[in-house]
Structure formats: C-alpha cells, structure tokens
C-alpha positions, 0 to 999 in steps of 0.5 A, a space after each residue: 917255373 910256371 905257377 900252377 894257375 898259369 898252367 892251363 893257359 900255357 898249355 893251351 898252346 901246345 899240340 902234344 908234350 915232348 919228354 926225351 931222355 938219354 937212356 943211360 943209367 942216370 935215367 934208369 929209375 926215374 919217374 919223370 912228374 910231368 907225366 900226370 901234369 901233361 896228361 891232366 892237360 889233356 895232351 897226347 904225351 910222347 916219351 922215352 920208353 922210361 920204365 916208370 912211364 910204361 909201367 903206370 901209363 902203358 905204350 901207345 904205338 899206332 
C-alpha cells in the first residue's frame, strides 16, 4: 500500500489506469475508490462497464 504523499510520484509514471473486473455477481455492486484517485491523478481511466463507474462517471467510447 502506497502512502497518500507517494501518490503523485507513482503515478507519474504511468500512461493510463487499468480497472478490469470479472463481471459476475460478486462485482454487480461494487464501487471501486480507485476511480476518483486515478481520475484526481489526471489519468485517462479504463474500466469494466461496472455500473457504479458509468452512473457517476459516465462512458467514453471513441
């Protein structure tokens, strides 16, 4: 686990954030809180179509 002051210099690093998930009933309702963290990183984030992460932050197909 990452303290939250190490944050920004870990993320430097990276090009977008990845949150795959198994769709299935274990993940049916979960709201992942990496979300709001990759996306305060200013990271472009790519995701199962969890229903949690497509109410609040919408879909972005291009």
């Amino acid at each position: 686990m990452k303290d939250y002051n190490e944050l920004p210099a870990y993320f430097s690093n990276w090009q977008v954030a990845m949150m795959p998930f198994a769709i299935n009933k274990s993940t049916q309702f979960i709201s992942p809180t990496k979300t709001p963290e990759y996306l305060a990183a200013g990271l472009p984030v790519v995701s199962t179509l969890i229903r949690d992460v497509v109410q609040t932050y919408g879909v972005l197909i291009p």
